[in-house]
C-alpha positions, 0 to 999 in steps of 0.5 A: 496958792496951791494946796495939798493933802498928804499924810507923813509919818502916818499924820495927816496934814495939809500944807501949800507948795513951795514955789518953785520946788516939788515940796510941801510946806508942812503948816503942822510944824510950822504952827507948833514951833512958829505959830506965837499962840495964834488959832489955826486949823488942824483941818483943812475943812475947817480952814476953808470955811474961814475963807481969805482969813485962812489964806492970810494966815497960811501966808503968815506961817509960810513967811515965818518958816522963810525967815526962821534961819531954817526953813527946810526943816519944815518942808517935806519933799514930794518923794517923801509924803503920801499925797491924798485927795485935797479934800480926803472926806467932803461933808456929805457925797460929791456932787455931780454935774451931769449932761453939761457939755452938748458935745458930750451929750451927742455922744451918748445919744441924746438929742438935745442938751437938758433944760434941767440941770442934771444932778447925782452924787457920788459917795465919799468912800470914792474919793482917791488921790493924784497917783493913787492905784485905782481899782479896776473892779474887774468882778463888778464891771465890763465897762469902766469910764473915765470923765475928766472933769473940773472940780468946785470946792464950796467955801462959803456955805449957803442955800438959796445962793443968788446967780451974781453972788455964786463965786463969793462961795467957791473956795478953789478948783481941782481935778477930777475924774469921774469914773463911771461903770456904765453896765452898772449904771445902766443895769441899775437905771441909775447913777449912784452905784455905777458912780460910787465904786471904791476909788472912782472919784480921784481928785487933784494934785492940788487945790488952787485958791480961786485967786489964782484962777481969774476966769475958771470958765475959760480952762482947758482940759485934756484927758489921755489914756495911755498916752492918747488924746481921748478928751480935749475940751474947754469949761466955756461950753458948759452948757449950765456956767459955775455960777449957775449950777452953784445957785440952782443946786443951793435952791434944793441943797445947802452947800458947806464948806468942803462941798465938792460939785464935779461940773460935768465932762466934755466928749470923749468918754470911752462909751462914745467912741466907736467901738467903745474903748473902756478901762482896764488893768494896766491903764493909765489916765491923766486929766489935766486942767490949765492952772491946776496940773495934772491928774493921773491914776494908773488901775490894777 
């Protein structure tokens, strides 16, 4: 299944595409008219913390509208909403992965991949929507980053998560991308200012139930700038798999459901190229993830 966040007529709601059409199903109205009594969540949090209960009843909704003798009374069609991020506001700052591709630590200048994983967060005042303007902060930075990355969404909470129960916590994935000012970060000595500009932390278009991505360790990624290849990596080189870097982080931190962990990025960055070529106004990225979609932001 795949979910978005969006607003219409100023409210925000959350609803599954309709196959097949470049429209949402709005599960507000469904519920209101349709929904016999039954609880359902008014937030999209709180629905994922009750996991598969929270699909079924999406389902059961989405069949209900079907069948009603006027489903398009509760559709919305893309042209007509404004997407937000799937997730608009995690529990506390997104998680992030660092130095968890070997190519991408080559490129940066690194010797040898970390026996640790790497962790920093970025704030929740980062995050932006698929088609979203992005700031190019031009009076902060000279060297604005781009890193296409895959994106966990945590389900079930937990600490102290064992290594072979890790995906009975993950609710679904998206995209993400984790944009970086590097003479900030590095200024800094480092990571949270330079990775937590307004709108540095796009995610989406949707968020796709882990069902209906069998092996997430095996995706490919892709991201372009202006049209260009700059990324083009696969999730089976992490250097620290899903399901370990779930475990380890669970070991310090208890997850919640609505975490976001960024799982790292693979080369490609615009600090690695050769002169480095960073972000500027009129730029725009996309990131595209298999079985996910694309992600794409235009800066100003």
């Amino acid at each position: 299944m795949k979910l978005l966040s969006f607003r219409y007529e100023g409210n925000q709601r959350f609803g599954p595409k309709v196959k097949k059409e470049e429209a949402v199903w709005d599960l507000a109205a469904i519920h209101e008219e349709l929904g016999e009594g039954e609880p359902f969540p008014a937030h999209i949090i709180d629905g994922i913390a009750e996991g598969h209960e929270f699909v079924e009843g999406i389902r059961r909704l989405v069949e209900r509208a079907e069948t009603s003798g006027n489903p398009e009374a509760y559709k919305h069609g893309f042209d007509e909403i404004e997407w937000t991020a799937p997730i608009p506001r995690t529990p506390k700052n997104v998680i992030c992965i660092g130095k968890n591709y070997a190519d991408h630590v080559t490129e940066m200048g690194g010797d040898r991949p970390p026996e640790k994983l790497v962790v920093f967060t970025k704030s929740p005042t980062a995050i932006a929507a698929d088609e979203e303007e992005l700031p190019a902060h031009a009076g902060i930075t000279e060297s604005l980053d781009y890193e296409g990355e895959l994106a966990i969404i945590i389900g079930k909470g937990g600490r102290n998560i064992q290594k072979a129960l890790a995906y009975d916590h993950i609710f679904g994935y998206t995209i993400a991308n984790d944009i970086t000012a590097r003479d900030v970060q590095a200024a800094h000595v480092q990571f949270f200012l330079g990775k937590s500009l307004d709108k540095s932390c796009p995610l989406g278009p949707y968020l796709v139930t882990k069902d209906e991505i069998p092996d997430p360790q095996n995706l490919s990624l892709v991201t372009k700038v202006n049209g260009e290849v700059r990324q083009n990596g696969n999730t089976k080189d992490m250097i620290f798999p899903i399901d370990e870097l779930i475990s380890q982080v669970s070991l310090y931190v208890t997850l919640e459901p609505g975490d976001v962990i960024l799982t790292g990025t693979p080369s490609g960055v615009g600090k690695g190229m050769n002169p480095p070529s960073f972000i500027k106004a009129g730029d725009t990225v996309k990131v595209s993830i298999e079985g996910i979609g694309t992600l794409s932001n235009t800066f100003a």
